[in-house]
C-alpha positions as CSV (number, residue, x, y, z in Angstrom):
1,X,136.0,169.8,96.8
2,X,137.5,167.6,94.2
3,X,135.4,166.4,91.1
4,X,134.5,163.0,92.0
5,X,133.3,164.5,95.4
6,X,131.3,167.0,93.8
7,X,129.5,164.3,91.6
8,X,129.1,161.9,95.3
9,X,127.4,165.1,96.8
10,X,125.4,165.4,94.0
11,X,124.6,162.0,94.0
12,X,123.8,161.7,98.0
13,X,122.0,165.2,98.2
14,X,120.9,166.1,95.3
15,X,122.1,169.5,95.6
16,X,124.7,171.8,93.7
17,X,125.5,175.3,93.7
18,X,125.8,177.1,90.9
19,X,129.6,177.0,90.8
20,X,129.6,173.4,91.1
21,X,127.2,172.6,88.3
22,X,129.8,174.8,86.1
23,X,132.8,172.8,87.3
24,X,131.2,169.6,86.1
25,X,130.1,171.0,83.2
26,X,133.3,172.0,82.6
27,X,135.2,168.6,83.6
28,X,135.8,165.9,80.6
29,X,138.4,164.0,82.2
30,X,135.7,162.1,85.0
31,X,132.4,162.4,83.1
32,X,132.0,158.9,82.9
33,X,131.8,158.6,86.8
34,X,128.9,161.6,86.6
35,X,127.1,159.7,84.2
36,X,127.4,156.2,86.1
37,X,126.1,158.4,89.3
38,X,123.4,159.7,87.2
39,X,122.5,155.9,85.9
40,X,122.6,154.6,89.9
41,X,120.1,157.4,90.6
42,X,118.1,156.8,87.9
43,X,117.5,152.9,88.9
44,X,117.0,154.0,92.4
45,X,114.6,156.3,91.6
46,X,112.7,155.1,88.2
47,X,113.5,151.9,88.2
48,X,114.7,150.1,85.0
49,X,111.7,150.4,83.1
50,X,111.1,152.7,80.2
51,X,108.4,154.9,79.3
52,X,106.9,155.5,76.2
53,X,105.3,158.6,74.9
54,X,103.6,158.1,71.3
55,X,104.6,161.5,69.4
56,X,101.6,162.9,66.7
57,X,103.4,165.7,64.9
58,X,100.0,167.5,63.9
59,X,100.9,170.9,61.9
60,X,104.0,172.2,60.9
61,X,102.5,176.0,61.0
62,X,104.3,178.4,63.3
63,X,103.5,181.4,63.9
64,X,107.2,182.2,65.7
65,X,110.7,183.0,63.7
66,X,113.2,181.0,66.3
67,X,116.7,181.4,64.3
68,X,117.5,178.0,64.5
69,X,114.2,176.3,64.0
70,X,112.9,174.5,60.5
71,X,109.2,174.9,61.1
72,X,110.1,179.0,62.0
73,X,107.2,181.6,60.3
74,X,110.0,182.8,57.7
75,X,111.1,179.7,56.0
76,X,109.2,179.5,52.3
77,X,110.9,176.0,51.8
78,X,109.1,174.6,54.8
79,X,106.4,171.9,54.0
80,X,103.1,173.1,55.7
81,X,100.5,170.3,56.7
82,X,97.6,170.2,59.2
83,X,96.1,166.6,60.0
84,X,92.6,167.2,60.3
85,X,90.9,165.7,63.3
86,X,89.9,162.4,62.2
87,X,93.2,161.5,60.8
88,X,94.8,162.9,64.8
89,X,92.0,160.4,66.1
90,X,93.0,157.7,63.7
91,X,97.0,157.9,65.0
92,X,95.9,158.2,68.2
93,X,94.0,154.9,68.2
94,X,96.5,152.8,66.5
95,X,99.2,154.0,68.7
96,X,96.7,153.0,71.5
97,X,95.8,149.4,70.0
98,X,99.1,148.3,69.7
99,X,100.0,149.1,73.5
100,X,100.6,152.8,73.8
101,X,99.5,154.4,77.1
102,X,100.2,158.5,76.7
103,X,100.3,160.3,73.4
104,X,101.9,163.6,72.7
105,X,100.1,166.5,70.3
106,X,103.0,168.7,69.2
107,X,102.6,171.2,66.7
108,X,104.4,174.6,66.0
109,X,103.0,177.6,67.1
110,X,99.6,177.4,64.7
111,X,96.3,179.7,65.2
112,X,94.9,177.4,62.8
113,X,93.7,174.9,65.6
114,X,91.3,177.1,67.6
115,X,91.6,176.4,71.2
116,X,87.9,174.9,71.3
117,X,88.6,172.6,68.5
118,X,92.0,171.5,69.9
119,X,89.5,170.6,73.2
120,X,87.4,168.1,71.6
121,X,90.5,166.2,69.7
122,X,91.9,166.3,73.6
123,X,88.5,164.9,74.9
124,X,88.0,162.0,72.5
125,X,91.8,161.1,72.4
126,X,90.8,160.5,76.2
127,X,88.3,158.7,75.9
128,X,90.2,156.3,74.3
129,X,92.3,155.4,77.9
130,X,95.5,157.4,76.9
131,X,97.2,159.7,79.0
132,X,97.8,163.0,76.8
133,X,100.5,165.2,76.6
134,X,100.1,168.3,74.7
135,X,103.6,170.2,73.1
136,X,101.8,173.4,71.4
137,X,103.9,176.2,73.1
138,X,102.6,179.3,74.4
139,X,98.5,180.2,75.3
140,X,97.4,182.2,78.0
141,X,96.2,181.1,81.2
142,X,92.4,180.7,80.3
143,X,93.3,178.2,77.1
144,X,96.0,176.2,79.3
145,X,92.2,175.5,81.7
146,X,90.3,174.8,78.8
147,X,92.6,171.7,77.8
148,X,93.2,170.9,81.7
149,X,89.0,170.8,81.7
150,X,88.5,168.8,78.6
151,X,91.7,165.9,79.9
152,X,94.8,167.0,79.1
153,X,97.3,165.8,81.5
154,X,100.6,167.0,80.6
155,X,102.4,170.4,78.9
156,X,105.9,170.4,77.6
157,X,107.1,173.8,77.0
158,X,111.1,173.9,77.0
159,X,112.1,177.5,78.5
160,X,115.5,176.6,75.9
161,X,117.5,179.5,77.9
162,X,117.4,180.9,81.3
163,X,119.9,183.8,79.8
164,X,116.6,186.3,79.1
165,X,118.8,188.2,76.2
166,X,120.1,185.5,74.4
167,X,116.3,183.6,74.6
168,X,115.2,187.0,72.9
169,X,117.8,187.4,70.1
170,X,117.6,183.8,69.1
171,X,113.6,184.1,69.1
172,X,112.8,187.2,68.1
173,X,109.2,188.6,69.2
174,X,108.9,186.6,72.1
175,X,109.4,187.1,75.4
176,X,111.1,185.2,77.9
177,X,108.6,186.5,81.0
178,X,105.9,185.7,78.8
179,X,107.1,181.9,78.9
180,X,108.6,181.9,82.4
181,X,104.8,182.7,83.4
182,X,103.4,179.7,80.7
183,X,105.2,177.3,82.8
184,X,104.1,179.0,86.4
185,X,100.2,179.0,84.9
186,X,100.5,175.2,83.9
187,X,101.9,174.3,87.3
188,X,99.2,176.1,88.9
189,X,96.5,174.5,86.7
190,X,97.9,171.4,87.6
191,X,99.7,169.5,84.7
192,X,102.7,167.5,84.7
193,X,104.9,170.5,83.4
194,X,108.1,169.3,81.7
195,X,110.2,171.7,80.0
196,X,114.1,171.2,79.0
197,X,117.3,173.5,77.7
198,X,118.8,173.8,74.1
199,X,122.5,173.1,74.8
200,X,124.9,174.9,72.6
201,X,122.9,178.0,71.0
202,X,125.4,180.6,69.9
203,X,126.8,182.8,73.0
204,X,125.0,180.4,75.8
205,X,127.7,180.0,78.8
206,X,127.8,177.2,81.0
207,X,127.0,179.9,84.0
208,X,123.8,179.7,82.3
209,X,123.4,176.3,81.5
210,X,123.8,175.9,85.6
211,X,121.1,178.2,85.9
212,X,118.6,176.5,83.4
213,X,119.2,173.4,85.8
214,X,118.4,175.4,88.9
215,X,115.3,176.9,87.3
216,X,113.9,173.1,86.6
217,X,114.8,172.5,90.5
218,X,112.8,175.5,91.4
219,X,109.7,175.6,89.6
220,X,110.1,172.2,90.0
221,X,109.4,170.3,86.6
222,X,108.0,166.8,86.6
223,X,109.9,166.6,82.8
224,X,112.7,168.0,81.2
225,X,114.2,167.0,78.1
226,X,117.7,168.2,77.2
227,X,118.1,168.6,73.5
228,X,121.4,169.4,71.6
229,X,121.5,172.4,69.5
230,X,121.1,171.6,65.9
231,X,120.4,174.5,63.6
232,X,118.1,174.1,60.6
233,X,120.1,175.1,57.2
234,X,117.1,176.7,56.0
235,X,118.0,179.4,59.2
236,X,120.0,182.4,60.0
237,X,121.8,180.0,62.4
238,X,122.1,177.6,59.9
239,X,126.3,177.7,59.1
240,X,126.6,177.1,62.8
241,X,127.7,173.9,63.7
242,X,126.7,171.4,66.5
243,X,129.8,169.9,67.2
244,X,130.7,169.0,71.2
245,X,126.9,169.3,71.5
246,X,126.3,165.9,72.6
247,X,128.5,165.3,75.3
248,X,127.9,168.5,76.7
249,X,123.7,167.7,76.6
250,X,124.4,164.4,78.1
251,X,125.9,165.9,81.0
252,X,123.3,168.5,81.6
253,X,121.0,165.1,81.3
254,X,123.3,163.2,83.9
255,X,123.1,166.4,86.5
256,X,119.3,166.9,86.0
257,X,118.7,163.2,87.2
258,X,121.2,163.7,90.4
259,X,119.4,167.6,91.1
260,X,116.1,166.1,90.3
261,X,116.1,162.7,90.8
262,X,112.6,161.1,90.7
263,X,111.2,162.8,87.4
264,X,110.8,161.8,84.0
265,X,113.5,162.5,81.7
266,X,113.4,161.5,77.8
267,X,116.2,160.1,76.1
268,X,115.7,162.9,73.0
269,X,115.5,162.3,69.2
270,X,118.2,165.1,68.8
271,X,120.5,163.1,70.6
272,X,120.2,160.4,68.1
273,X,120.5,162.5,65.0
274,X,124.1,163.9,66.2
275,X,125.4,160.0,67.6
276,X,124.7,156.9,66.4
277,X,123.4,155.4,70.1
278,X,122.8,158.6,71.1
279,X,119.2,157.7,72.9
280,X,121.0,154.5,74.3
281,X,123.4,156.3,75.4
282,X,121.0,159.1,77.3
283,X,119.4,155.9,78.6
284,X,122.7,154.9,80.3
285,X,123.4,158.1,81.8
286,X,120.1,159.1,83.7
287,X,117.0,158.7,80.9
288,X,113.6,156.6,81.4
289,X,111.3,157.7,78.5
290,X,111.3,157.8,74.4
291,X,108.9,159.7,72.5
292,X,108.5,157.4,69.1
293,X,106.8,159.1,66.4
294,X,103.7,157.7,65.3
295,X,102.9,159.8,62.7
296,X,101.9,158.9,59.3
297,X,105.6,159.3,57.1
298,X,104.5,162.0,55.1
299,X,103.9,163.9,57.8
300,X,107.4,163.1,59.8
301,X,109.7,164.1,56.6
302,X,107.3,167.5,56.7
303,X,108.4,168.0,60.2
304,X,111.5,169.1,59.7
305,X,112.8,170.8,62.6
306,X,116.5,170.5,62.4
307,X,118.5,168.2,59.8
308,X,119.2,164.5,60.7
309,X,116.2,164.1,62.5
310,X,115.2,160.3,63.4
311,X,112.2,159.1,61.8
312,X,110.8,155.8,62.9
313,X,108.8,154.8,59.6
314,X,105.8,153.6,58.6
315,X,104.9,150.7,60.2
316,X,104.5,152.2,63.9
317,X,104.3,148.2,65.9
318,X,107.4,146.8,64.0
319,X,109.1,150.3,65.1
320,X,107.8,148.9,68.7
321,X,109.1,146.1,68.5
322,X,112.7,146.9,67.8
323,X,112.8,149.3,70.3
324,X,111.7,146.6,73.0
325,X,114.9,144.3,71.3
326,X,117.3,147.5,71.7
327,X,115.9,148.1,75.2
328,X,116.5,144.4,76.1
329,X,120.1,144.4,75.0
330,X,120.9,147.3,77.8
331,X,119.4,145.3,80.7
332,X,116.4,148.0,80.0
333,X,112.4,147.4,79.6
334,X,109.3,148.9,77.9
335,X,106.6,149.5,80.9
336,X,103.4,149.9,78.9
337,X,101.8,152.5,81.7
338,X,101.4,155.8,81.3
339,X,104.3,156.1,83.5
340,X,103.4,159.6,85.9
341,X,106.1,161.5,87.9
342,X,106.7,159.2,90.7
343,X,104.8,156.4,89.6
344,X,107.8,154.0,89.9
345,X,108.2,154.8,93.9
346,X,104.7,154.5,94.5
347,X,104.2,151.2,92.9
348,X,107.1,149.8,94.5
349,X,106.3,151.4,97.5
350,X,106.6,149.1,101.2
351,X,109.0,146.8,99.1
């Protein structure tokens, strides 16, 4: 089966072997026809409207050394911050009173937020109306029902590798079972679960790119964001460079919308900091959601997870608003809900 039949089966079916995931990994020469299949799906599928997630970047603590990662334990040049609740609940409403229907609590790895503290900021961000997404990595199974209990709606916890030994050199002290069964307990507890791949970590082979897609497919996700490897100079990885990156996490974006083609899948920040367009781009080949930051500014620049990184500045509604001109120019729209897995098909359902 020639390429361009691979990407129609893909297309029609929605299934690839493992073999055939590689091969169009692999294949430069066509991969404007994968991601033009990928952008057919998408409209089918989610429609032409665009989902936006308001991100509050609430501690830059970690307690985890990732190799590549700015915010990792090790790093003494890090800027550490923790907004304290009233100034999360303070983000959170303006985000919600200038149209904002899910916000997204990300954090590194930090003990410093006590799981029953962490419940109330869930509770009375809810109480607001918003959907809520939290992005606070790994707990066990009785804190993942404590935020479930108190509102939270969505986890993001990117499983970065499938490829157990390179996921364990490249984060030392974790373990990849460990996070394997994060994402089976959320799914269980009933969250939307997105997760998502790092695409070009040192020694990563597209045998087991093809497999992180086929783990999304099998859990399966409701989210997964694709984010091109971009070490933090501050890391051991740091001297490693992220060129090819893009194209290469574009097309594992274009083949997660044919494998999987009715869930959410963000257009990342990453993907900006390494091409111009970048997120327009993503949006072109098989995207339907941004995650703008909201944060206050001071906070953003402390964020640092990886150089180059996109900051939207301080004034989070003008930041809106030329978003919604940018999204307009690519025959795309803002839809201010707070845009569930298959929301799209059953709104539009009988039409």
């Amino acid at each position: 089966m020639n390429v361009l039949d691979l990407i129609q089966k893909a297309q029609q079916t929605h299934q690839l072997e493992r073999a055939e995931i590689v091969c169009l990994l692999k294949e430069e020469e066509n991969a404007a026809f994968l991601f033009k299949a990928a952008d057919a799906v998408r409209q089918k599928y989610v429609g032409d409207e665009v989902y936006l997630r308001g991100l509050i970047e609430f501690s830059s603590y970690c307690k985890n050394n990732c190799c590549y990662c700015g915010l990792r334990r090790d790093n003494q040049q890090a800027a550490r911050y923790r907004l304290s609740k009233q100034e999360i609940l303070d983000i959170a409403r303006q985000a919600a009173d200038i149209g904002y229907k899910t916000v997204v609590l990300q954090s590194g790895e930090d003990d410093g937020f006590p799981p029953q503290r962490l419940a109330h900021i869930i509770q009375a961000i809810k109480k607001m109306g918003l959907a809520l997404t939290l992005s606070i990595g790994e707990k066990t199974r009785e804190e993942y029902a404590l935020f479930r209990q108190f509102g939270a709606d969505r986890y993001l916890l990117r499983i970065e590798t499938t490829d157990k030994a390179l996921y364990e050199k490249w984060d030392p002290g974790m373990s990849w079972d460990n996070r394997a069964r994060c994402l089976r307990d959320l799914k269980e507890l009933g969250y939307e679960v997105g997760s998502g791949s790092l695409v070009g970590l040192p020694g990563q082979t597209l045998e087991s790119l093809a497999e992180d897609l086929l783990f999304f497919k099998s859990i399966p996700v409701d989210m997964a964001g694709i984010g091109p490897f971009i070490p933090h100079p501050q890391t051991p990885l740091g001297a490693e460079t992220s060129a090819g990156h893009f194209t290469l996490a574009l097309k594992m974006m274009a083949l997660m919308r044919l494998l999987l083609p009715d869930i959410n899948i963000p257009a990342t920040t990453a993907m900006e900091s390494l091409h111009p367009q970048g997120r327009l781009l993503a949006l072109q080949s098989g995207a339907n959601v941004l995650m703008p930051n909201v944060t206050d500014m001071a906070s953003q620049e402390r964020y640092n997870l990886y150089p180059g990184k996109v900051h939207t500045g301080s004034d989070a509604s003008l930041y809106l608003n030329h978003l919604i001109e940018k999204l307009n120019g690519i025959g795309r729209r803002v839809h201010f809900s707070p845009g569930f897995h298959g929301e799209y098909l059953r709104r539009n359902a009988g039409k």
